[in-house]
C-alpha positions, -999 to 999 in steps of 0.1 A, spaced: 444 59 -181 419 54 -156 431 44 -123 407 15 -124 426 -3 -150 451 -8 -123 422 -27 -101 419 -67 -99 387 -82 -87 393 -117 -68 372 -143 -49 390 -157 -20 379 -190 -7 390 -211 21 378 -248 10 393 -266 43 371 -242 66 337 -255 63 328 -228 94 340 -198 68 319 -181 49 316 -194 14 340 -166 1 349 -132 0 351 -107 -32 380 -78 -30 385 -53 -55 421 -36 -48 455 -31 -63 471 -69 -50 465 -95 -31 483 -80 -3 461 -50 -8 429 -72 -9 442 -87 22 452 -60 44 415 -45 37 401 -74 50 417 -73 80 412 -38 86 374 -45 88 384 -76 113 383 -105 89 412 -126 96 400 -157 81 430 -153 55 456 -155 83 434 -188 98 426 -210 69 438 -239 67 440 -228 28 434 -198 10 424 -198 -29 424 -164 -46 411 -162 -82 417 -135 -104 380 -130 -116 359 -104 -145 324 -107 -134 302 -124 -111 299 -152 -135 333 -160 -126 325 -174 -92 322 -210 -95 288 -229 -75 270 -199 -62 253 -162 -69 267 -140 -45 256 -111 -64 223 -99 -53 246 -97 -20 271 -76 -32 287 -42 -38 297 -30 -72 329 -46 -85 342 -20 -97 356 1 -74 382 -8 -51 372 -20 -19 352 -53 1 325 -61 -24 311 -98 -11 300 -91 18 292 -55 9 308 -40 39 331 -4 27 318 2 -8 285 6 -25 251 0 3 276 3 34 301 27 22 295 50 51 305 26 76 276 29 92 
């Protein structure tokens, strides 16, 4: 077994923040593991919403009202795909 089959890819949306971005795609083991890689990369926007939605998604036809895709990393591997910041075009932190 692949250790990808253990991987969930969610959206996270904050719907009462108008000033947030529109979302932000994870690909990691939880939602606390999704979480604490945001905030390792300074987005705290989960810990300041006023409320956080996180859907369990397949694809980027999953992700309701907008294409976020020509903007993103692959989905795939585990890691901050929307915005692309620590896998796929900016994986070397650079």
């Amino acid at each position: 077994m692949d250790v990808r089959d253990h991987l969930s890819r969610y959206w996270i949306t904050f719907p009462d923040d108008s000033t947030f971005p529109i979302g932000q795609g994870v690909t990691a083991y939880s939602h606390d593991d999704a979480f604490s890689m945001l905030a390792a990369r300074g987005y705290d926007f989960h810990v300041r919403a006023q409320r956080v939605e996180v859907r369990e998604i397949q694809s980027f036809d999953d992700i309701p009202n907008y294409d976020v895709s020509g903007a993103s990393g692959p989905l795939r591997f585990r890691g901050i795909w929307y915005p692309c910041l620590n896998i796929g075009l900016d994986a070397s932190g650079r």
